[in-house]
N, C-alpha and C positions, 0 to 999 in steps of 0.2 A: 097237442100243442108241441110235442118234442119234435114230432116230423115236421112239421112248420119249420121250426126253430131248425132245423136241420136242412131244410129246400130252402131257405129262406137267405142263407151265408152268401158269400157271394164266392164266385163260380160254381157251386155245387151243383145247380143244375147244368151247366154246359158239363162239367165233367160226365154226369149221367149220360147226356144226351150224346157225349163221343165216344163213351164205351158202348151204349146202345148202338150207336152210327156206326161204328166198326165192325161190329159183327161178328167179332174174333178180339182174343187176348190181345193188349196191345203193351209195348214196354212205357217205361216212363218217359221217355226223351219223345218219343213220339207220339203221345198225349198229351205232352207240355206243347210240343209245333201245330198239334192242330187247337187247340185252348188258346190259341195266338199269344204263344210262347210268355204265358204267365206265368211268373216266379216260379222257381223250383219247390221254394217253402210253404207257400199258399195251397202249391198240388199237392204238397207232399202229405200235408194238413188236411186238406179237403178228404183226398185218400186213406187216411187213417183214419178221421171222423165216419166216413162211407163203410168202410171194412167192419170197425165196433159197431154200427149201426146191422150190419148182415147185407145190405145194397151192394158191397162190392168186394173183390177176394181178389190175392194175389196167389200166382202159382210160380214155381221156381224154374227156370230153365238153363240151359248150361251157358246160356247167352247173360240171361237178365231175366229178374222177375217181371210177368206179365199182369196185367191187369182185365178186368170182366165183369161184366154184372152176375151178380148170384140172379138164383131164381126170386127171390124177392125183388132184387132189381128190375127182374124182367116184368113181374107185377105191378112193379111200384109206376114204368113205365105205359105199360098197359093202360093201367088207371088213370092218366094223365091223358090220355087218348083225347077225352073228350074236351082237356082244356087245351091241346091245340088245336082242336077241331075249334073252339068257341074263339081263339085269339087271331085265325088265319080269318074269319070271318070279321074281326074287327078290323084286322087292319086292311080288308078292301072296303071297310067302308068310313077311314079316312083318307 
């Protein structure tokens, strides 16, 4: 129920879903632009609930800290596989 309770907040999964889309470490100014530039405090919350959770880690660089899915992330989304496989299939058939 905690991971519910954790997929469940609102943006938590689009942020998953743009550090998986990325493919690489991204800074936070430009995880907020492609999040269609939702509050600074809402990410910055999502991202710190994400990190205590293990789904996602920050690394330091001499620019700015980066963000990334841990290998749990990459799990977490693996798993998820099959519900956009089942929701791409619902919505062609509305």
């Amino acid at each position: 129920m905690a991971a519910l309770d954790l997929l469940g907040r609102r943006w938590t999964l689009r942020v998953i879903w743009e550090l998986h889309r990325n493919g690489a470490p991204i800074g936070f100014r430009d995880l907020q632009r492609r999040c269609d530039d939702m509050s600074s405090s809402v990410l910055s919350t999502r991202l710190t609930e994400l990190r205590e959770a293990g789904i996602a880690a920050s690394t330091s660089t001499a620019a700015q800290p980066v963000w990334h899915l841990t290998a749990l992330g990459d799990d977490l989304v693996t798993a998820m596989g099959p519900l956009l496989d089942w929701s791409r299939a619902w919505a062609e058939r509305r």
